[in-house]
C-alpha positions, 0 to 999 in steps of 0.5 A: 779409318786413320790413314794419320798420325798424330802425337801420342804417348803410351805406357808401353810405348815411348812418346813421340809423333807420327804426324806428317812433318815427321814423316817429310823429315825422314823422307827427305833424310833417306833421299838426301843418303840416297844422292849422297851415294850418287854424288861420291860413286860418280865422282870416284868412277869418273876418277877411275875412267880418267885414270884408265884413259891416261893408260889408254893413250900409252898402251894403244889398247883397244879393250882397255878404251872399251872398258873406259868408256863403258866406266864413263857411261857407268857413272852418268847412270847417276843422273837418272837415279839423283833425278828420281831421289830429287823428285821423290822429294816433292810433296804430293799434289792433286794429281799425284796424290802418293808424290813421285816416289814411283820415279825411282823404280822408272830410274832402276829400269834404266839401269837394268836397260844399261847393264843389258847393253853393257852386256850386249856390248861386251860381247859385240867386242869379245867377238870382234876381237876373236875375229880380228885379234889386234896386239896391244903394247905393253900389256902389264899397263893394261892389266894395272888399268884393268886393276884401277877399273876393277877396284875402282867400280867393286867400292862403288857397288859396295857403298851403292848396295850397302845404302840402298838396302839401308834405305830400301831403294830397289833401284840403287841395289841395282845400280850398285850390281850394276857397278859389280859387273863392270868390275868383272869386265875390268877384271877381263882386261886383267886377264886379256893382258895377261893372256898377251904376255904369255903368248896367248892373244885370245885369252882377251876375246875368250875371258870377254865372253865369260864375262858377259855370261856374268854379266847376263847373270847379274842383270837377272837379279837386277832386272827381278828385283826392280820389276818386282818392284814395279808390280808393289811385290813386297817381302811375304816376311814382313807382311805377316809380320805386319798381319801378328803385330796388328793382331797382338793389339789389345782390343784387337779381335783380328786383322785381314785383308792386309796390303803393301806396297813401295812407292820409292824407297818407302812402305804404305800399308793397309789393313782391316782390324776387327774390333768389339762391335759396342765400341764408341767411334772414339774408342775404335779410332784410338784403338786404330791409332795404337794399331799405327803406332806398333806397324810403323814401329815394327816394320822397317821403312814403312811410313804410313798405314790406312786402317780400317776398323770393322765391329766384330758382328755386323761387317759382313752385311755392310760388305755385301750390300756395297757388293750389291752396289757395285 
């Protein structure tokens, strides 16, 4: 059984190292590109909030200072994610034998618990507002603040996607969905206000309630993606992928009993193969490491795989008896 790299080299294959100095250094890399997307989104919405409250003191707008505020809320979801990033950082120890990598699907609850109330929220003020229209001054600032908001919160969500999927952390995306709804709510400030210009006050509340419905949608895809998570769900693509590139292993009679999951932004694997029941404990141990070589090479953000090598006859019998034990 291996659940270790060490340096080796191939002829098919380019030398390098799978050992655990390696495997930190690209943890700690993924994690570093993970709090850097946390550090430049907060700051550009906390930028976008200031702006829109400048707007808010001239034009008296009560959806407008909703909308701020939910902007400013938006941007502390940072702290819990660059919290779990940080821990996921952390070597593992005796009683946290994997680290604390899970931290980071414990942040993407919070941010699916956040845009459920800023679901909750924007429909509380839909309602309010329907029931108790107030008139806002000058509506063609509130629609340039609603602007500000929907830009402002639509770069965020892409640069927030776009790293969680490069780094594979569930919880991002749903951060950077979470940032996409937000520019919708911005957007119904847009159309609120123009709904005022026109002569027709209860566009505001009526787009309001649209939105929410938008944002009803969006917090389903975040929430399935991060339970998912949270139940080691993994892609049925990658793990046959992972069951044909253990098989294609010269020396390799089969492979079953394969398993992944995430622990953070990171795959763990493992698997038995079936080998030649006269191979020596050398050969099979070589042969298990040639089989972690091509895994970590093929399989994106995987970084560590346990194999266990079983002789083609004799198996069975070594199963049922520890069967027998149990």
């Amino acid at each position: 059984m291996t659940g270790h790299g060490h340096g080796h080299g191939h002829a098919k294959w380019r030398p390098h190292s799978h050992d655990s100095a390696d495997r930190v250094d690209h943890a700690l890399e993924t994690s570093r590109r993970g709090v850097r997307a946390l550090v430049w989104s907060f700051a550009a919405l906390s930028l976008t909030a200031v702006a829109q409250l400048v707007l808010v003191l001239v034009t008296g707008s009560v959806a407008l200072l909703g909308d701020t505020i939910h902007n400013f809320a938006d941007a502390l979801t940072a702290v819990p994610l660059g919290v779990a990033f940080l821990l996921g950082r952390r070597a593992a120890t005796r009683r946290y034998t994997y680290g604390l990598g899970r931290a980071e699907d414990l942040a993407g609850v919070v941010v699916v618990l956040v845009v459920a109330a800023s679901a909750a929220f924007a429909g509380y003020e839909s309602v309010v507002r329907l029931l108790d229209p107030r008139p806002v001054a000058h509506p063609w600032v509130v629609a340039v603040a609603g602007v500000i908001g929907f830009a402002g919160n639509e770069l965020v969500a892409r640069y927030r996607i776009k790293i969680g999927r490069e780094i594979g952390s569930a919880a991002l995306v749903a951060d950077g969905l979470h940032a996409r709804t937000d520019g919708f709510t911005s957007l119904a400030v847009v159309a609120g206000a123009a709904g005022v210009f026109f002569g027709f006050p209860a566009a505001d509340p009526i787009v309001g309630l649209l939105i929410t419905v938008a944002i009803l949608f969006v917090l389903r895809d975040a929430a399935k993606e991060v339970f998912r998570r949270l139940l080691d769900a993994v892609d049925p693509a990658s793990v046959e992928l992972a069951e044909r590139t253990a098989r294609a292993v010269d020396g390799v009679l089969g492979a079953r009993d394969l398993r992944m999951r995430w622990i953070g932004h990171h795959l763990r694997a493992e698997l038995a193969v079936t080998v030649a029941a006269d191979l020596t404990v050398e050969a099979a141990h070589a042969l298990a490491h040639e089989v972690e070589h091509r895994l970590l090479h093929t399989i994106p953000r995987l970084t560590a795989v346990v194999i266990h090598t079983e002789p083609a006859t004799g198996a069975e019998r070594a199963h049922e008896t520890v069967a027998h034990h149990r």
